[in-house]
C-alpha positions as CSV (number, residue, x, y, z in Angstrom):
1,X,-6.3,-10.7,-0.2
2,X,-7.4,-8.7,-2.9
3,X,-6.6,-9.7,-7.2
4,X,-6.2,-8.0,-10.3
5,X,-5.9,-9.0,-13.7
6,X,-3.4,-6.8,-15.9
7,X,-3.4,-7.1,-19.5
8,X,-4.4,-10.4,-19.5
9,X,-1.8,-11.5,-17.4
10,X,-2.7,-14.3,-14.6
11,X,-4.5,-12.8,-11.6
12,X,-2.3,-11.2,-9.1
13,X,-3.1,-10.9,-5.4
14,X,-2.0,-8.4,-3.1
15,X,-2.6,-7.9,0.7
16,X,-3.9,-4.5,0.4
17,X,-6.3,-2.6,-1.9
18,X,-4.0,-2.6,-5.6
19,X,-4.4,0.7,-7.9
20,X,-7.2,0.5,-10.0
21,X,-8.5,2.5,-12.8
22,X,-12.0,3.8,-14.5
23,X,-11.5,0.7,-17.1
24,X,-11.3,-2.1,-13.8
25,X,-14.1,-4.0,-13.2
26,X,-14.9,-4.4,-9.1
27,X,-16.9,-4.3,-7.2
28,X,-17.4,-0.8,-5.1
29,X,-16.3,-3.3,-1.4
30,X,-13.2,-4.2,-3.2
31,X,-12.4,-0.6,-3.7
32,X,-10.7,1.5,-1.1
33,X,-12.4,5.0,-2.5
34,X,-11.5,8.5,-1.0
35,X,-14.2,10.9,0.0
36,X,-12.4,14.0,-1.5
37,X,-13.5,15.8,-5.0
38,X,-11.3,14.8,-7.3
39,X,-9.4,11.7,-6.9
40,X,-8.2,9.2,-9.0
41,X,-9.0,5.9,-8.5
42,X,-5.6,4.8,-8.0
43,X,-5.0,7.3,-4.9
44,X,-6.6,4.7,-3.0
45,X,-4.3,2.3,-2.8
46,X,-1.4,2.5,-0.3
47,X,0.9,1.4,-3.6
48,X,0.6,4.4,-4.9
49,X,1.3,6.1,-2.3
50,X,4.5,3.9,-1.5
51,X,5.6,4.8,-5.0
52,X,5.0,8.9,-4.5
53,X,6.6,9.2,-0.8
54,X,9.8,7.3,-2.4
55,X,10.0,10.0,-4.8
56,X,10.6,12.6,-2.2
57,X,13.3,10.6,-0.6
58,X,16.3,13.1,-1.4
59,X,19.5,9.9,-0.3
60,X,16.9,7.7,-2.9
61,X,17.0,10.5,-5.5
62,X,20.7,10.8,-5.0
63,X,21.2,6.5,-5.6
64,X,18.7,7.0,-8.7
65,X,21.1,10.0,-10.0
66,X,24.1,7.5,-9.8
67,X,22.5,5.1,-11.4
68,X,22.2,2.6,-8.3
69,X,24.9,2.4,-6.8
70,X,25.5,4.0,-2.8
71,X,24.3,2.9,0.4
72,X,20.3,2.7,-1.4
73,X,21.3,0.0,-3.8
74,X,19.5,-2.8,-2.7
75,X,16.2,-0.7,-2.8
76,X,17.1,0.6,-5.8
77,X,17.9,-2.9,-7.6
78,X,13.8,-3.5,-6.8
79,X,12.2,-0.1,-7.4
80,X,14.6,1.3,-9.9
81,X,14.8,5.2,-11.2
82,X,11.0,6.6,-10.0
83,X,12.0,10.1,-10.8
84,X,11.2,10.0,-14.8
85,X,8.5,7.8,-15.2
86,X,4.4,8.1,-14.5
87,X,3.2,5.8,-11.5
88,X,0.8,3.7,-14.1
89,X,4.7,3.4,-16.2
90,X,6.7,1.9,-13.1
91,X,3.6,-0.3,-11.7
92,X,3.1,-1.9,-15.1
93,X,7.0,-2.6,-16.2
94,X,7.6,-4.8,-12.8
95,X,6.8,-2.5,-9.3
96,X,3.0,-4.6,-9.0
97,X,5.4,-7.3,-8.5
98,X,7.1,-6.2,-5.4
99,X,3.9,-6.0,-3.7
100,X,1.9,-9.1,-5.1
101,X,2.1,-12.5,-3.6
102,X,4.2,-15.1,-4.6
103,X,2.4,-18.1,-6.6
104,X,0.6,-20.3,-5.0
105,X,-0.3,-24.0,-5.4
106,X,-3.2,-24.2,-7.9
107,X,-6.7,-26.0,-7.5
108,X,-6.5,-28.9,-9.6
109,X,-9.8,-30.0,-11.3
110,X,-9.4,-33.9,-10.8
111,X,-12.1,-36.5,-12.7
112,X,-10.6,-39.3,-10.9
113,X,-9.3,-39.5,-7.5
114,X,-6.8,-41.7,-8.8
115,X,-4.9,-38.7,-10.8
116,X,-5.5,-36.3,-7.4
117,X,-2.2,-35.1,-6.4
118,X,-1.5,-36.3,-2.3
119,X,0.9,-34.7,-0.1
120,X,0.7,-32.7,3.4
121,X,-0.5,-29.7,1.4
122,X,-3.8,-30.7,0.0
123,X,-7.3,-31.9,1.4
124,X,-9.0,-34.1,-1.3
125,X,-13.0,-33.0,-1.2
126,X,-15.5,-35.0,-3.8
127,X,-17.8,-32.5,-4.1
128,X,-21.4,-32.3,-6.3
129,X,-22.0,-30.1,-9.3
130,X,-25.9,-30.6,-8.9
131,X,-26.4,-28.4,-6.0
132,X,-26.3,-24.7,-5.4
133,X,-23.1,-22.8,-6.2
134,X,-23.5,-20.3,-2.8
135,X,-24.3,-23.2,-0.8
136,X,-21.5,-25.8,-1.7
137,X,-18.9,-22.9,-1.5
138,X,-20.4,-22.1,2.1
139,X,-20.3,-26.1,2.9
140,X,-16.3,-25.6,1.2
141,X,-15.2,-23.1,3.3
142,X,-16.6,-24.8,6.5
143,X,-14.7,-28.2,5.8
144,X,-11.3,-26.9,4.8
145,X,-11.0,-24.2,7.7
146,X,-9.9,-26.6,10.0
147,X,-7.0,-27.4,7.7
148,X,-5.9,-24.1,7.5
149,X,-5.8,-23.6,11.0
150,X,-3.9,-26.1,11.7
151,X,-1.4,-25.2,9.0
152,X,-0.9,-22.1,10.2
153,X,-0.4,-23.0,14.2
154,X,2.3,-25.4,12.8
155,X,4.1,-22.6,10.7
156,X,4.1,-20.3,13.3
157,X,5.6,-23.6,15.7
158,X,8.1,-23.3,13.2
159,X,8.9,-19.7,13.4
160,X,7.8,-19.0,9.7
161,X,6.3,-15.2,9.7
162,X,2.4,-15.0,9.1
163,X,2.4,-11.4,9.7
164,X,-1.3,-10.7,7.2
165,X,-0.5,-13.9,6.3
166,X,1.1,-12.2,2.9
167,X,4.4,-13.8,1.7
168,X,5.2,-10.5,-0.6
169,X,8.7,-9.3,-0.7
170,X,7.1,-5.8,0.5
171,X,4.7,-6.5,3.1
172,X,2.8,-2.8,3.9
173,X,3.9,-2.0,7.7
174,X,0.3,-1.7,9.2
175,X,-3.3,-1.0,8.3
176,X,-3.0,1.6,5.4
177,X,-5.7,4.6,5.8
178,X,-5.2,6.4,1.9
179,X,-7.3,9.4,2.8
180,X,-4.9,10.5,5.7
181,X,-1.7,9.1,3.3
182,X,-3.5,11.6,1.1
183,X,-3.4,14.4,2.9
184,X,-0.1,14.4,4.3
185,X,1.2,13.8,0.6
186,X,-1.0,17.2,-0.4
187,X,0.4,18.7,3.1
188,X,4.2,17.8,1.8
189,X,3.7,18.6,-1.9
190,X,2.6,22.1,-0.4
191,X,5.3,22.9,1.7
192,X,8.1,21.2,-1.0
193,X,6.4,24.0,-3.4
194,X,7.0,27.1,-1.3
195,X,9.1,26.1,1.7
196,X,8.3,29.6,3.3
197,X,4.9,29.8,3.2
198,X,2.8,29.8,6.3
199,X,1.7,26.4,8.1
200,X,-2.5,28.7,7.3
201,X,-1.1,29.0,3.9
202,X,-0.3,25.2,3.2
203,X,-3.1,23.9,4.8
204,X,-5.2,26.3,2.6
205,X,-3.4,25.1,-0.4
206,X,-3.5,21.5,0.5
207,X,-7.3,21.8,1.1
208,X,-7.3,21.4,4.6
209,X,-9.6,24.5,5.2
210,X,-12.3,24.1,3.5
211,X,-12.9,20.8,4.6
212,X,-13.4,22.5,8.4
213,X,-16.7,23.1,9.4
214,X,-16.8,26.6,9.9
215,X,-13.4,27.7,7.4
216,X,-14.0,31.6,8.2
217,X,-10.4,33.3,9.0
218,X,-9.8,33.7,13.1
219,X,-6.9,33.2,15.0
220,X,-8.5,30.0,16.2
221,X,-8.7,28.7,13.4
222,X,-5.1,29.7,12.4
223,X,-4.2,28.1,15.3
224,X,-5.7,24.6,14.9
225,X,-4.6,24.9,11.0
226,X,-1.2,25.4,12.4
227,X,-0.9,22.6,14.7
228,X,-2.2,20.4,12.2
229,X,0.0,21.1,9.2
230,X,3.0,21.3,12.0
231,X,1.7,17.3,12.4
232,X,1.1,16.1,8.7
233,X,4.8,17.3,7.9
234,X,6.2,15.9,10.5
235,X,4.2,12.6,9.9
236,X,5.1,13.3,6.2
237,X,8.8,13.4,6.8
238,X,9.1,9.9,9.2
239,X,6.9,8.5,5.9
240,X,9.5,9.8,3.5
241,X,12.8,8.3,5.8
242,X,10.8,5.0,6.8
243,X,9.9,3.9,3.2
244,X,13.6,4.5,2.0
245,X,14.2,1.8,4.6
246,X,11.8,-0.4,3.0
247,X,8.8,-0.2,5.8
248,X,5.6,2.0,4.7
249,X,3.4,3.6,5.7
250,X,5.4,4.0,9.0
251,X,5.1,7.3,11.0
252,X,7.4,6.5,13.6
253,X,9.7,9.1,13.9
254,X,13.4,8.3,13.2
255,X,15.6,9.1,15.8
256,X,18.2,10.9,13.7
257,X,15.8,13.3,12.8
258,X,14.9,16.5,14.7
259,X,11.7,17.0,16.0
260,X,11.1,20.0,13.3
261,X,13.9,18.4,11.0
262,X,11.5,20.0,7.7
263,X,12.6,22.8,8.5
264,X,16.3,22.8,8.8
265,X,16.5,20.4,5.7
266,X,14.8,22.3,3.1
């Protein structure tokens, strides 16, 4: 899990890398940074990324435009209108807390054993202050693993979900990779912009040729520029339809949409 702390708000924690910015303090392993010039810190987390690919969903557009109400409502009473205001706007005023876990049971700093809380959802640990911090949290973490273990081979006995083990009402569908998220957003962005452009001529604007090792003009390389931007719209696309039904980043291709369906919709 990773935490942030937001205007001195308690410590959220989130099962994937949350948006940071220049004035966050982390450390560089607790960042998910993207190799390309220019990018914004927050471009690495698959948050932002949730929050731009819903804003090209045209049927979410449509239930922002009438104010919530159609067949998107439910999504919409969550994420609200995402067409006016600036990412930083929408994840401060309430979308962190779509993603973020639910609170947990706090550690309790007990002086006397007497006044520890007991139930099925505690270990009780006495545990020195003399001794060195690295080592007692190593000697911790040791001890209570067993307990976790257990508690989780009894939840999933009971049928109770540990998928990441997150308990956030928006759980991200699988491993998030923001540098390919990145691309295909650049890829879509692109097209969206001139519809009738070349696939050469949106992978050139989207920065996909000069990142190739050798990004002289040939008909190869129109070729393989091509295929490419052909895929990252098409992978695009399933993103944009998938995360209107509440699952991202999910590539699967919807069924109701034709293999080239970019095309014919625009």
């Amino acid at each position: 899990m990773y935490s942030k702390i937001l205007d001195n708000r308690p410590t959220l924690y989130f099962q994937c890398v949350p948006p940071y910015t220049v004035a966050d303090e982390a450390s560089a392993d607790r960042r998910q940074k993207l190799s390309h010039i220019g990018a914004e810190l927050h471009e690495g987390s698959v948050y932002y990324y949730w929050w731009a690919f819903l804003r090209w969903n045209e049927a979410y557009l449509d239930c922002c435009e009438n104010v919530g109400t159609g067949p998107m409502a439910a999504l919409y009473a969550d994420f609200g209108d995402v067409r006016d205001k600036s990412f930083w706007e929408w994840w401060i005023s309430g979308g962190r807390l779509l993603f973020c876990e639910p609170p947990d049971e706090q550690i309790i700093n007990c002086i006397l054993p007497s006044h520890a809380p007991t139930d099925d959802n505690r270990v009780l640990l006495s545990i020195p202050i003399t001794g060195d911090i690295d080592r007692t949290m190593a000697e911790i973490r040791k001890r209570i693993r067993p307990a976790f273990v257990r508690e989780r081979k009894e939840r999933q006995k009971a049928g109770i979900s540990l998928k990441g083990h997150s308990r956030a009402k928006y759980q991200v569908h699988k491993t998030p990779v923001p540098e390919a998220l990145y691309t295909r957003f650049k890829v879509w962005k692109a097209f969206r912009e001139n519809p009738h452009a070349s696939h050469f001529a949106i992978g050139d604007e989207a920065g996909i040729v000069e990142r190739l090792d050798n990004p002289e003009k040939s008909a190869d390389l129109i070729n393989v520029v091509g295929a490419t931007v052909g895929r990252y719209l098409r992978d695009a696309e399933s993103l944009i339809y998938n995360v209107g039904e509440g699952r991202f980043p999910d590539t699967t291709r919807p069924p109701n949409l034709p293999k080239e369906g970019y095309r014919r919709r625009i």
